[in-house]
N, C-alpha and C positions, 0 to 999 in steps of 0.2 A: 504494500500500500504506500502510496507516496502523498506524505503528511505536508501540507505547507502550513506556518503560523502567519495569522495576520495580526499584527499589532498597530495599534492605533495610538498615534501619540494628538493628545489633545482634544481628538475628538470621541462622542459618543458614541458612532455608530460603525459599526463595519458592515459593507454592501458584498454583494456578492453574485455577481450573473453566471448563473448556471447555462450555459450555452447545449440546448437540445437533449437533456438527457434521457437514454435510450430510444435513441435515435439512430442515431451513428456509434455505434459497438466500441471500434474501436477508435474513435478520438476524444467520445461523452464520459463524464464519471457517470456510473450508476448512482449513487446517493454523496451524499455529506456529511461527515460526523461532525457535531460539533461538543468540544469537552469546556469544562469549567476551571478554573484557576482560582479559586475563593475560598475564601477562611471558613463556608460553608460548604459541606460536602454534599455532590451531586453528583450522578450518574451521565453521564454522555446520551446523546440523544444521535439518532440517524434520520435524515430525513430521505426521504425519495420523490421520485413523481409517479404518479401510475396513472396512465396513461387512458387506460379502461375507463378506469372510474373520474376520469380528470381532477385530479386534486394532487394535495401534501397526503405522505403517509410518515408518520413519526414512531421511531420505534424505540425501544429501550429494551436494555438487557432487563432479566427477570430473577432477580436477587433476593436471597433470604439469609440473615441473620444467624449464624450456627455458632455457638461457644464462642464467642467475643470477634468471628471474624465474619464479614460479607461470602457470599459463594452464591457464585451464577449458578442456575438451575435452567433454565429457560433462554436461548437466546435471540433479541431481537425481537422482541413478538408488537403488533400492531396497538398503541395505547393513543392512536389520534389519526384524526383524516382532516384534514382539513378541503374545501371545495377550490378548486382554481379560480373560481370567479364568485363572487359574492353580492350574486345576484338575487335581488327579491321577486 
């Protein structure tokens, strides 16, 4: 997997154009992870597009608690869809 960091000096927001994904196989990322860096601990999030359904699919590893340590049990599984257009 080939990780880049984006860091933001100054500003709030980091953008990010996802150019056609699963579209073109071999030049598209399939999804995004995106991780967190904060004195609060959080899980990584993956997003996709699907295509089908025309939306965001967000997905998160599926983790349980065992004797003081986290432990993936589940991975990746579908906890949000969001719709491509946000149409009434």
């Amino acid at each position: 997997m080939k990780e880049i960091e984006i860091g933001i000096d100054g500003e709030k927001t980091a953008r990010v154009e996802w150019m056609y994904p699963n579209i073109y196989k071999d030049e598209s990322l399939d999804y995004i992870e995106i991780g967190l860096y904060h004195v609060r601990a959080a899980d990584d999030i993956r997003i996709e597009f699907d295509g089908e359904r025309n939306g965001y699919v967000i997905r998160m590893d599926r983790t349980v608690e065992r004797e003081g340590h986290c432990e993936t049990i589940e991975e990746k599984q579908e906890v949000a869809f969001i719709p491509a257009w946000n149409q009434e």
